[in-house]
C-alpha positions as CSV (number, residue, x, y, z in Angstrom):
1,X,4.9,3.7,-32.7
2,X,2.3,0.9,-33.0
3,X,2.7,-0.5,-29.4
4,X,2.5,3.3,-27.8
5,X,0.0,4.2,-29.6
6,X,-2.1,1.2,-28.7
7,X,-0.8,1.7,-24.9
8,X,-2.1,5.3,-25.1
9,X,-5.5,4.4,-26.8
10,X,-6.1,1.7,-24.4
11,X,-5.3,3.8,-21.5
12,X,-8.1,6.5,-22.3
13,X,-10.6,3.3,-23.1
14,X,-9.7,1.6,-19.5
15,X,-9.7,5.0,-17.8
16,X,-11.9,7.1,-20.0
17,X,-9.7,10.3,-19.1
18,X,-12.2,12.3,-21.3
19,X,-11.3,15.5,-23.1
20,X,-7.1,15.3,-22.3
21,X,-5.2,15.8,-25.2
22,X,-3.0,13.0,-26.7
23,X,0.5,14.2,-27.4
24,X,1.7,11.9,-29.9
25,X,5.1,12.4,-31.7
26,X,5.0,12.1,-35.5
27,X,6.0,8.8,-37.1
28,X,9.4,10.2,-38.4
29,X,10.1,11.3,-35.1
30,X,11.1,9.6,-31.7
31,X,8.3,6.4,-30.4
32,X,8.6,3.3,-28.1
33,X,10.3,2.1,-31.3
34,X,13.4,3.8,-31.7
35,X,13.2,5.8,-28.3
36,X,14.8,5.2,-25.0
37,X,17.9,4.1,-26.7
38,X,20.7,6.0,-24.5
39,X,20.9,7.6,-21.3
40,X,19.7,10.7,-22.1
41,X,16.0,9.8,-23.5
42,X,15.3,7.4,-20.9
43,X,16.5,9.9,-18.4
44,X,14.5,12.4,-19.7
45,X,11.3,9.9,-19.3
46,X,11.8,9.1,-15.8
47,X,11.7,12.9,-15.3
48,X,8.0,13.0,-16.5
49,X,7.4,10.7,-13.2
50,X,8.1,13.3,-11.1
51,X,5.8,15.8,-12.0
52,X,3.2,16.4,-8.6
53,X,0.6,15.5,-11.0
54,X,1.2,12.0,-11.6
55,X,2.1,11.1,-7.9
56,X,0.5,13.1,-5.7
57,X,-2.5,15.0,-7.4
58,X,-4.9,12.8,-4.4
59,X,-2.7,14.7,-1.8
60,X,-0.9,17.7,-3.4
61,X,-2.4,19.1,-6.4
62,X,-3.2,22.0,-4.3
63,X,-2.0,22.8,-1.0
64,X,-2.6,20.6,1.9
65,X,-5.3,19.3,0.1
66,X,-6.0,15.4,1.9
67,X,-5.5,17.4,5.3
68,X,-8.6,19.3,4.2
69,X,-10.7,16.4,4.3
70,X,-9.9,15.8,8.1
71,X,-10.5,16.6,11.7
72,X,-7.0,18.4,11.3
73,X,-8.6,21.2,9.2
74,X,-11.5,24.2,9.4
75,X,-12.4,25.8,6.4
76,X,-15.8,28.4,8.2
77,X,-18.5,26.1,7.1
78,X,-17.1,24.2,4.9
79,X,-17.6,20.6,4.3
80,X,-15.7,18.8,2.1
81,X,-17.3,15.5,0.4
82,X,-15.3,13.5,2.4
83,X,-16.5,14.2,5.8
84,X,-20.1,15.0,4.4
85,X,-20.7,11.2,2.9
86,X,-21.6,12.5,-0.4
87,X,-18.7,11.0,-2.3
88,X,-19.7,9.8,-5.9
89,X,-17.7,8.5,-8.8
90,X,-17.9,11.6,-10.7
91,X,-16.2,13.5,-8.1
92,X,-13.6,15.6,-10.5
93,X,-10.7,15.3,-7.9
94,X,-11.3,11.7,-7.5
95,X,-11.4,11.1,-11.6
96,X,-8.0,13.1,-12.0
97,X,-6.4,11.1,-9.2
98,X,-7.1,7.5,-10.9
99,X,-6.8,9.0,-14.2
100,X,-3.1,10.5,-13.3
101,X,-1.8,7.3,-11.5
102,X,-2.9,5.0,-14.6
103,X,-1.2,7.6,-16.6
104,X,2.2,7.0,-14.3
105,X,1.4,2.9,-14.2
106,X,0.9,3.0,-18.2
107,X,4.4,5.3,-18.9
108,X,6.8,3.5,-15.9
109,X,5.7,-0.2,-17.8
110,X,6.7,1.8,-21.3
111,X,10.0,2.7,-19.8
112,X,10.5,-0.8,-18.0
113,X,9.4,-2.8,-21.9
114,X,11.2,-0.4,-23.6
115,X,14.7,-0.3,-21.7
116,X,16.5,-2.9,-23.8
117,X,16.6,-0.3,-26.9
118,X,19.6,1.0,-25.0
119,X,21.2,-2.2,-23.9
120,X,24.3,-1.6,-26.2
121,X,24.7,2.2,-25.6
122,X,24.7,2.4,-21.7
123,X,26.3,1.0,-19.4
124,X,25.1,-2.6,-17.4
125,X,25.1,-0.2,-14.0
126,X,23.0,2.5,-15.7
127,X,19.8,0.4,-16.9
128,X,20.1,-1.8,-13.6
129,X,19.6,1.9,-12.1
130,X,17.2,3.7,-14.7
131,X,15.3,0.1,-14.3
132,X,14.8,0.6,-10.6
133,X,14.0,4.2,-10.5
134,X,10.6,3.3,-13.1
135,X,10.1,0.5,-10.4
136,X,10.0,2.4,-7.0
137,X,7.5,5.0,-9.1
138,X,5.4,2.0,-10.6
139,X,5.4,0.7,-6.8
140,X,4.0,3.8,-5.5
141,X,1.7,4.1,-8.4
142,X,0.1,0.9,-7.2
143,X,0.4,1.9,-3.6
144,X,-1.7,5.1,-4.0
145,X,-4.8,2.7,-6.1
146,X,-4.8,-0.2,-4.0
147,X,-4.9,2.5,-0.5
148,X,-7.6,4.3,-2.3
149,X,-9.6,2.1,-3.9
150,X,-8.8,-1.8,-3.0
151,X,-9.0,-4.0,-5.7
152,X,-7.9,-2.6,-9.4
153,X,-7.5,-3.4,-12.7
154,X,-3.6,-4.4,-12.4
155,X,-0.8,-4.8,-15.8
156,X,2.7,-4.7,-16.1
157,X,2.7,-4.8,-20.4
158,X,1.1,-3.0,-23.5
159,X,-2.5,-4.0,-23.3
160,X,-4.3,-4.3,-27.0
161,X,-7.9,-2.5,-27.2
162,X,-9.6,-6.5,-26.6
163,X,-7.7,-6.9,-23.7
164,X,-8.5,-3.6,-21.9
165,X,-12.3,-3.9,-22.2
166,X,-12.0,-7.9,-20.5
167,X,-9.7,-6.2,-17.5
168,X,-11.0,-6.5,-14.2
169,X,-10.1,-5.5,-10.9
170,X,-7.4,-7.6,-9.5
171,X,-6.7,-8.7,-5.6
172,X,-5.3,-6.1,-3.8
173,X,-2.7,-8.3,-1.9
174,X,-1.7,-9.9,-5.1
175,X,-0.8,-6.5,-6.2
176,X,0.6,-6.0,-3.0
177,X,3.5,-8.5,-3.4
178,X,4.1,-7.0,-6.9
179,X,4.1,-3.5,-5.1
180,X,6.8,-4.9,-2.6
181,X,8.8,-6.6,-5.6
182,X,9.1,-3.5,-7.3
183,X,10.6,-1.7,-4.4
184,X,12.8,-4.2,-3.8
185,X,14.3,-4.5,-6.9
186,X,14.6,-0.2,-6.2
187,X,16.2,-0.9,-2.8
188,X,18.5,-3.1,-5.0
189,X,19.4,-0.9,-7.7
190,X,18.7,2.7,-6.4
191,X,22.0,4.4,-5.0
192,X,21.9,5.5,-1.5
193,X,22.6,9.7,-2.6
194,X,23.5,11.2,-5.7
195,X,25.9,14.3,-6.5
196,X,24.1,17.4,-8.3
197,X,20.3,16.6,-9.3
198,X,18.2,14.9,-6.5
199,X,16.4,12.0,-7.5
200,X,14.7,8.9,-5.5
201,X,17.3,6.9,-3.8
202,X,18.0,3.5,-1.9
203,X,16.7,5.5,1.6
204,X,13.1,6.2,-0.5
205,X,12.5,3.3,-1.7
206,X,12.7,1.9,1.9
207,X,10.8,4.4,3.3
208,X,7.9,4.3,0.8
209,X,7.8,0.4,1.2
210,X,7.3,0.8,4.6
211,X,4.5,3.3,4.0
212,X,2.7,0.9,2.0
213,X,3.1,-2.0,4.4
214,X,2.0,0.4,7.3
215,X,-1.2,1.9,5.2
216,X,-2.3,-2.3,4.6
217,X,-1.6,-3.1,8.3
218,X,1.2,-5.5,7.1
219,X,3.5,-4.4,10.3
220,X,6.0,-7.1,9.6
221,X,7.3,-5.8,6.5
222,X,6.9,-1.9,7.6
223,X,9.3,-2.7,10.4
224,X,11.7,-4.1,8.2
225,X,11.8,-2.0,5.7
226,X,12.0,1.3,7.9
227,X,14.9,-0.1,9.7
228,X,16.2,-0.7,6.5
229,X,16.0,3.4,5.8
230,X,17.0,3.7,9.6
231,X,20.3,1.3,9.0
232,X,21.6,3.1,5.7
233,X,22.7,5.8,8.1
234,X,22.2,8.9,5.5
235,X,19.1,11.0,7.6
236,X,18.9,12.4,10.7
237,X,16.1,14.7,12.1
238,X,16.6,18.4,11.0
239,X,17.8,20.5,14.6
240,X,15.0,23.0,14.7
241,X,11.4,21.8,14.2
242,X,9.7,25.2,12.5
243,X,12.5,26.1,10.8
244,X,12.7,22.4,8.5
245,X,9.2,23.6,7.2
246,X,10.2,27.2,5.7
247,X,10.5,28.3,2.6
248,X,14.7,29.1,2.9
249,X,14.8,25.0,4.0
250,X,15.5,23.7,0.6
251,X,17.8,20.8,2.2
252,X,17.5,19.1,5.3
253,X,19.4,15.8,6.3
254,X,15.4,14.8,7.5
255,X,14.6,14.7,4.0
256,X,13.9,11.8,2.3
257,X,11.8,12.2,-1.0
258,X,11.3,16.4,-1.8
259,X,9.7,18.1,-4.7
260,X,12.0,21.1,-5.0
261,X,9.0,24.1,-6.6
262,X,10.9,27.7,-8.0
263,X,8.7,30.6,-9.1
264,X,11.1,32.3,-10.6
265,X,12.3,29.2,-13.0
266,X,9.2,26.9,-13.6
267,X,6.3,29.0,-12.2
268,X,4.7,26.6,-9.5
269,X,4.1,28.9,-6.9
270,X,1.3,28.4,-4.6
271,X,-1.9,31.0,-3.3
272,X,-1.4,30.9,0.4
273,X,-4.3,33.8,0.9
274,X,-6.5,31.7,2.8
275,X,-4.2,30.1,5.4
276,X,-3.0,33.5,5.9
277,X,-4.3,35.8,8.9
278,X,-6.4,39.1,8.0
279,X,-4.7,41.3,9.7
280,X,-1.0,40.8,6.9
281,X,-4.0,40.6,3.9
282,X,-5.5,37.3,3.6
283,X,-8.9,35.6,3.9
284,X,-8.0,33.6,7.0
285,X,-10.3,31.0,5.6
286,X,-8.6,27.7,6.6
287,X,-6.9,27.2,9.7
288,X,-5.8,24.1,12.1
289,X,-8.9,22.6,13.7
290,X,-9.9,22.7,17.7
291,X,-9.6,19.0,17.8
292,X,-6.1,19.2,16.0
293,X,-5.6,21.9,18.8
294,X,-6.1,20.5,21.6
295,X,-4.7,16.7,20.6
296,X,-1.0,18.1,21.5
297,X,-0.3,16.9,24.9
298,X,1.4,19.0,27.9
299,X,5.0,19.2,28.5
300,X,4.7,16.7,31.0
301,X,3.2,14.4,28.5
302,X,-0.1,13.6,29.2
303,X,-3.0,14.7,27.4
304,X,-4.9,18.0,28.1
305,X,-8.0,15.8,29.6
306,X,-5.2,14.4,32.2
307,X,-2.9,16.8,32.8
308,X,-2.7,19.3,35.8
309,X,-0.8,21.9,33.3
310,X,-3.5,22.5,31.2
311,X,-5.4,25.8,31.2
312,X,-8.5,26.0,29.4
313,X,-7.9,30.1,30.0
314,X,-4.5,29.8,28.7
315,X,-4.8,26.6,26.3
316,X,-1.2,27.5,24.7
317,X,0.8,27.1,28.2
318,X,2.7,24.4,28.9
319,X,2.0,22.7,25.9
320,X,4.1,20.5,23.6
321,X,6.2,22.6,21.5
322,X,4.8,21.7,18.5
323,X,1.0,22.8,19.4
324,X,2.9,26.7,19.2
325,X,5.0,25.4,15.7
326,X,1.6,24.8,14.6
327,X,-0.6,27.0,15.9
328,X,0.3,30.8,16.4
329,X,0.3,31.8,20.1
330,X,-2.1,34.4,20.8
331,X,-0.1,37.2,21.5
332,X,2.7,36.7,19.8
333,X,4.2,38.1,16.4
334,X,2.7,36.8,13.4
335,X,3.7,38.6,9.6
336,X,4.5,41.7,10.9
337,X,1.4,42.0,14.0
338,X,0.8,40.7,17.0
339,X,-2.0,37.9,16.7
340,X,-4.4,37.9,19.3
341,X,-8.2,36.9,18.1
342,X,-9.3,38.1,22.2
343,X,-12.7,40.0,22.0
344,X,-10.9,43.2,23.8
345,X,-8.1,43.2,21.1
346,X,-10.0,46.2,19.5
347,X,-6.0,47.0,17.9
348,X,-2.9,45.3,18.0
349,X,0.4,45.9,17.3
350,X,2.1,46.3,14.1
351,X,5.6,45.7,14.1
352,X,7.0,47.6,11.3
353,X,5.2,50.8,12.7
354,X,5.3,49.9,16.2
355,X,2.1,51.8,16.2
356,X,-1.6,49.7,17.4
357,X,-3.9,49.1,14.4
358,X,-7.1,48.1,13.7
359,X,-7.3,44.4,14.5
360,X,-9.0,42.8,11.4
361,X,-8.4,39.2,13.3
362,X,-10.8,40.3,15.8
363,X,-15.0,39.5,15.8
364,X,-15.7,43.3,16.1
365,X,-14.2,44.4,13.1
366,X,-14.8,41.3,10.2
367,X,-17.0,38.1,10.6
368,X,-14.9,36.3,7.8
369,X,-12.2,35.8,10.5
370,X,-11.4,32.6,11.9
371,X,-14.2,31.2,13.3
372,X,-12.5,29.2,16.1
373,X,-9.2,31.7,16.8
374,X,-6.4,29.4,15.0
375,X,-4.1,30.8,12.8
376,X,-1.8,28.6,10.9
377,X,2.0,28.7,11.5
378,X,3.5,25.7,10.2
379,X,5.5,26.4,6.8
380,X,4.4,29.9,7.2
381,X,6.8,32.5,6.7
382,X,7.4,36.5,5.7
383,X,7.7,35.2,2.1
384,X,4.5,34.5,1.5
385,X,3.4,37.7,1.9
386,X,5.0,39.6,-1.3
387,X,2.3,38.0,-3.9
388,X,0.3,35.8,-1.2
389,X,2.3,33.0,-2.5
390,X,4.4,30.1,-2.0
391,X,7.5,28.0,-3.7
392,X,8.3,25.8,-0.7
393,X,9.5,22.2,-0.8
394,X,6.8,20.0,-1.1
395,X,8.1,17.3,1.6
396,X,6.7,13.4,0.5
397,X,8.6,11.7,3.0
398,X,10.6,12.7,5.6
399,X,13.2,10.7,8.0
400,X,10.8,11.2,11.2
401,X,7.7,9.7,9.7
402,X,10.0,6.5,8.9
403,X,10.9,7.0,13.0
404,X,7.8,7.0,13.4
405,X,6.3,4.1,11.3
406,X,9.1,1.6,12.3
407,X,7.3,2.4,16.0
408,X,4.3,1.8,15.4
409,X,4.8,-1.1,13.1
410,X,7.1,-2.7,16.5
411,X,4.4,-1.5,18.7
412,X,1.8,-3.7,16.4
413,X,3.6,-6.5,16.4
414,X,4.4,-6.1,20.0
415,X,8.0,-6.3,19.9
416,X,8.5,-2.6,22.1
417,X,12.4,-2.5,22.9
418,X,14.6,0.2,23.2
419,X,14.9,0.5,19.9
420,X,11.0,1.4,19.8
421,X,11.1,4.5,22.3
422,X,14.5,5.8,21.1
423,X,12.8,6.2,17.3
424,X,10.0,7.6,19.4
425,X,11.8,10.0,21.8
426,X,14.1,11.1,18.8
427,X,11.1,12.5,17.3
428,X,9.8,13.9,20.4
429,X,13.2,15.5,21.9
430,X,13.8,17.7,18.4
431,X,10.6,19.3,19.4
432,X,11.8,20.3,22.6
433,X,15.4,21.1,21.2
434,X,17.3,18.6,23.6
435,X,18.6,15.0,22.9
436,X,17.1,12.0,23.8
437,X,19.4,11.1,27.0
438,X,18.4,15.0,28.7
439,X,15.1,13.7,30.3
440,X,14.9,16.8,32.2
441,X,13.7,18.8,29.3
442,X,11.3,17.4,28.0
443,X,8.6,14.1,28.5
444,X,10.6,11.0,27.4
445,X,8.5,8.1,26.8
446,X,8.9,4.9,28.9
447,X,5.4,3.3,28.2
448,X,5.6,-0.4,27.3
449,X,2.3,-1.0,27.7
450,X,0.9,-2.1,24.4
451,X,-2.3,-0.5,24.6
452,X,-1.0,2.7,26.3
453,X,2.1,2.9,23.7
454,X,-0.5,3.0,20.7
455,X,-2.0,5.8,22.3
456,X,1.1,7.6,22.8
457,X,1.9,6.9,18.8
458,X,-1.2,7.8,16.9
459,X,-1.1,11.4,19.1
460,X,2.7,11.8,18.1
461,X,1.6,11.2,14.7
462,X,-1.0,13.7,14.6
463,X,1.4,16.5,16.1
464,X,4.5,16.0,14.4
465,X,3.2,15.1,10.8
466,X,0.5,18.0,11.3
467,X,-1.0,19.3,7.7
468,X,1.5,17.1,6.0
469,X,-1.1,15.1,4.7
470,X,-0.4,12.5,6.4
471,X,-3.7,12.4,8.3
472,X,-6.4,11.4,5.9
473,X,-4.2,8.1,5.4
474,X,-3.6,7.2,9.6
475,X,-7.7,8.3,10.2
476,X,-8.7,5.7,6.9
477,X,-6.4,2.8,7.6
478,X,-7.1,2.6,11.6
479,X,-10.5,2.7,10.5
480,X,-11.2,6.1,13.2
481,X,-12.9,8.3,11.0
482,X,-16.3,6.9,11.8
483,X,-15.5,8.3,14.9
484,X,-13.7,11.9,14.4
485,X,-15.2,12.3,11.2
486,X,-19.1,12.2,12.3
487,X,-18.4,14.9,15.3
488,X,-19.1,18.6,14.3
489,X,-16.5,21.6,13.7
490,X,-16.6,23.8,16.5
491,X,-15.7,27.8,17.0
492,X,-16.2,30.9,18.8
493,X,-19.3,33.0,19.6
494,X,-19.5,35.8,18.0
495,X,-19.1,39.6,19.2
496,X,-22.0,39.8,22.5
497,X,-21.4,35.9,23.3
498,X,-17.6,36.4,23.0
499,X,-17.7,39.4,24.8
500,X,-19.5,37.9,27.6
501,X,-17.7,34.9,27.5
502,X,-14.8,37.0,28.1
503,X,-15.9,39.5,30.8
504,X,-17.2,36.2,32.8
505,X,-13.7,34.2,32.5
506,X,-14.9,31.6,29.9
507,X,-12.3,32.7,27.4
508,X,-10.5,31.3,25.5
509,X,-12.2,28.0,26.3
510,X,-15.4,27.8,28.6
511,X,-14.3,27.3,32.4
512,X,-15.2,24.7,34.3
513,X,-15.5,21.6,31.2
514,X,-13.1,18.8,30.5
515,X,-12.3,18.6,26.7
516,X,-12.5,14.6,26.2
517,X,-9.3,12.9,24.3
518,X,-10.2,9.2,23.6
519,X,-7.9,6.6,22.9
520,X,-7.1,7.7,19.3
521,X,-6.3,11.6,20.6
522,X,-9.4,12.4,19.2
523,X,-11.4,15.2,20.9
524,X,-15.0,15.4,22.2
525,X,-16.5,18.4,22.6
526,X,-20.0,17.7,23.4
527,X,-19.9,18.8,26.6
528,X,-18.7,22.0,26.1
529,X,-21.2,22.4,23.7
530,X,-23.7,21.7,26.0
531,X,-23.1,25.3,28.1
532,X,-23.6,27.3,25.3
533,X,-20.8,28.6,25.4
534,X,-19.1,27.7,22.0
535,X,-20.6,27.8,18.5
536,X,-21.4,24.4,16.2
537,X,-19.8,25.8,12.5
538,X,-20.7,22.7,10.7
539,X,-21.9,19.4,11.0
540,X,-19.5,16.1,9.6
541,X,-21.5,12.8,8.4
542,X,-18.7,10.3,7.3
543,X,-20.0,6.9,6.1
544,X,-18.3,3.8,6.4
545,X,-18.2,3.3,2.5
546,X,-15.9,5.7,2.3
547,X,-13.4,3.9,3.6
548,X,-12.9,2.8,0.0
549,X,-13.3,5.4,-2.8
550,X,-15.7,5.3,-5.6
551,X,-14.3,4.3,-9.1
552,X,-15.1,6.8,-11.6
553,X,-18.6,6.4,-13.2
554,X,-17.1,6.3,-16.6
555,X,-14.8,3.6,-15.9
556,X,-17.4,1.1,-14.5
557,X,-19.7,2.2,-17.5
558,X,-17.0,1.7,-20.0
559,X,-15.5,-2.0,-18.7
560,X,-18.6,-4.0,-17.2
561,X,-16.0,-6.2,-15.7
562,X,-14.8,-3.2,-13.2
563,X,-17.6,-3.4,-10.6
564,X,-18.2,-0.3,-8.5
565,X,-17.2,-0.5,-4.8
566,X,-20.3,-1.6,-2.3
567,X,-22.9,1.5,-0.9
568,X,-21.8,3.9,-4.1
């Protein structure tokens, strides 16, 4: 009781995680001392590590919530701290994220000291596992801080209340190789699938590794460890794109690591108002961003700035699949209407009536629509519209993100093979619902050209791991978002401009003006800007300090050794 009582109290000194209540067992009940002594308790621990809140609160503690932060996401005017350069250490999201993660690095090293209480009830094969599950957790632990924040305070044992005040921040590549030597010893003793409950596996433990490596540019080891996911031969991309993100999707052979959420059995539903369109009853507050929009390439594979296919009248034709998985087609059926944000849309249709409406997506009837025409469709589905909310699988990793990083990290280190634009074309074919040999139907890709290839990867990125947030991480670690993060959020006129826009052929886009996609797939929109034509929503001012985030206040106030990261 001593030693987790001192772990606890030193936690809350090192972290200073404020006001949160300390749920301590009684003496004459179960402790570090006598606890974890047979399969049950320790199981029943590891279970703790699972909860969204000690992973993933950075990312998932509401939905899409990194995604928000990027040029993949409009929210009207809206400008997260983020993009807006105002990040301080007493930002509450950012205080709960460091908070949580020490919270999961403090309870996985309990587990791991602790473990030898049951030595003589389980078996040799069971604590070789249960040792290796706290592992690959205390791996991504570290992962998440050293991403986030570079150097931090770094221990694997109990810490007394002397020692926690002398910590300091720690090399982030010698916590690095302690990162990979955890999920090693996971890849080790993790089996590859389990029967019944789903829990991390040999396949995670790879994949994670290689997100790590790829996040801290260390290509060698992302390659390897992704074809080390690749090899085990136990995923395969689900058949139909849309369909993997709905809420009926519970299992896929795509997925990898899944948080399973039930509102019926554990209440974890999630509000989906705002992503939803006015027209079914939501806000339509946040939807997919121009530049998200327009990075999907044509069907013939080139970017819209390139491509003869592209029509700036009708920006949804001949596009990638994926752009319409995305982002609803105007003019198709959306939650019971047909969606179509078009100035002379007075009604549409809805569905269950067959009878035209009022069109609440539309200018003329609401100004709280969405301000640039996008409605969200990915993960959407008729089940979110009984209570305006969701239980869907929350998908952490999934077998065409490994695809992709074991691409990228080849690309990098460029060694492109076959083995590079199969993973590639493998991710791109599903999209277009053929395999990778029918080159007829859809764009393969043949580029070997380093420069060109990288290109061709950080777009396919962006479209297939869309508002997965996945792009917060791929904008921070190729250093980009002093680029797309300082350009402004665009949208639509409103009700006269539209309308003239409209009658004079400059809808949906303006005629006549090339949308810039740089090297990244970033777009420019300056020049379209520049006719008037199109409305400036908000202005973004990312700076480059943010690249690292600001340790709480309370931490550097409470541990003088714990310097604050430069500019905050």
């Amino acid at each position: 009781m001593k030693k987790i009582l001192l772990s606890t109290i030193t936690t809350l000194l090192l972290l200073f995680t404020g006001c949160q209540d300390l749920d301590l067992n009684p003496l004459s009940e179960g402790s570090s001392e006598n606890w974890y002594s047979n399969e049950q308790e320790i199981s029943m621990a590891l279970e703790n590590l699972y909860r969204p809140i000690m992973i993933y609160w950075e990312e998932g503690y509401r939905m899409y919530h990194s995604d928000r932060e990027t040029d993949d996401f409009q929210h009207r005017t809206t400008r997260y701290q983020w993009a807006s350069g105002i990040l301080t250490g007493e930002q509450d999201y950012l205080i709960s994220t460091w908070d949580n993660l020490y919270k999961g690095v403090t309870r996985t090293n309990t587990i791991l000291n602790s473990l030898e209480h049951a030595k003589d009830n389980i078996t040799n094969d069971q604590l070789v596992r249960f040792d290796a599950e706290a592992r690959f957790f205390r791996a991504v632990f570290y992962s998440y801080l050293i991403f986030l924040w570079g150097d931090v305070p770094y221990y694997t044992d109990y810490l007394s209340i002397e020692d926690a005040f002398k910590m300091e921040r720690t090399d982030k590549n010698i916590i690095l190789k302690q990162i990979y030597n955890d999920f090693d010893a996971a890849i080790e003793g993790l089996p590859k699938s389990y029967s019944g409950v789903q829990r991390v596996t040999k396949g995670a433990a790879y994949a994670f590794k290689a997100r790590i490596a790829t996040w801290m540019l260390d290509y060698a080891t992302a390659a390897v460890a992704a074809k080390g996911c690749m090899d085990l031969g136990v995923y395969s991309l689900h058949p139909d794109f849309g369909e993997l993100f709905l809420s009926k999707t519970r299992t896929s052979p795509e997925h990898i690591f899944v948080q399973p959420r039930s509102k019926a059995l554990l209440d974890n539903a999630e509000s989906t108002t705002m992503f939803l369109s006015r027209n079914p009853g939501g806000t339509a507050n946040c939807q997919p961003s121009w530049e998200l929009f327009c990075a999907f390439t044509c069907t013939d594979g080139k970017p819209i700035d390139e491509s003869p296919l592209f029509s700036l009248k009708e920006p949804f034709k001949n596009r990638d699949p994926r752009c319409a998985y995305t982002c609803v087609e105007f003019g198709t059926a959306h939650l019971g209407y047909i969606y179509d944000p078009s100035p002379a849309a007075r009604t549409v249709l809805q569905l269950s009536t067959n009878k035209q409406v009022t069109n609440h997506d539309s200018f003329y009837d609401n100004t709280n629509v969405a301000n640039n025409g996008m409605c969200l469709k990915k993960g959407v589905d008729e089940e979110w519209l009984d209570d305006q909310a969701t239980d869907k699988s929350v998908i952490w990793m999934r077998y065409a993100d490994v695809l992709l990083m074991y691409a990228e990290a080849k690309m990098e280190l460029n060694e492109i093979d076959a083995s590079v634009l199969e993973a590639l074309n493998l991710v791109r074919a599903r999209a277009y619902k053929c395999k990778t040999t029918e080159t007829t139907k859809y764009p393969a890709i043949t580029e070997t050209n380093q420069a060109k290839l990288r290109t061709i990867i950080r777009t396919e990125r962006r479209c297939e791991l869309a508002w997965e947030n996945r792009r917060f991480y791929d904008l921070v670690r190729w250093r980009i978002a002093g680029v797309s993060m300082t350009r402004p959020k665009y949208g639509l006129l409103t009700k006269a401009g539209l309308t003239t826009n409209y009658n004079n052929g400059d809808y949906f886009f303006p005629k006549g003006v090339v949308i810039d996609i740089d090297e990244n797939g970033c777009a420019d929109f300056t020049a379209m800007y520049a006719t008037g034509k199109i409305r400036l929503i908000v202005e973004r001012n990312f700076v480059e300090r943010e690249y690292l985030l600001p340790i709480p206040t309370k931490d550097v106030m409470i541990n003088p050794n714990i310097t604050q990261n430069p500019g905050y």
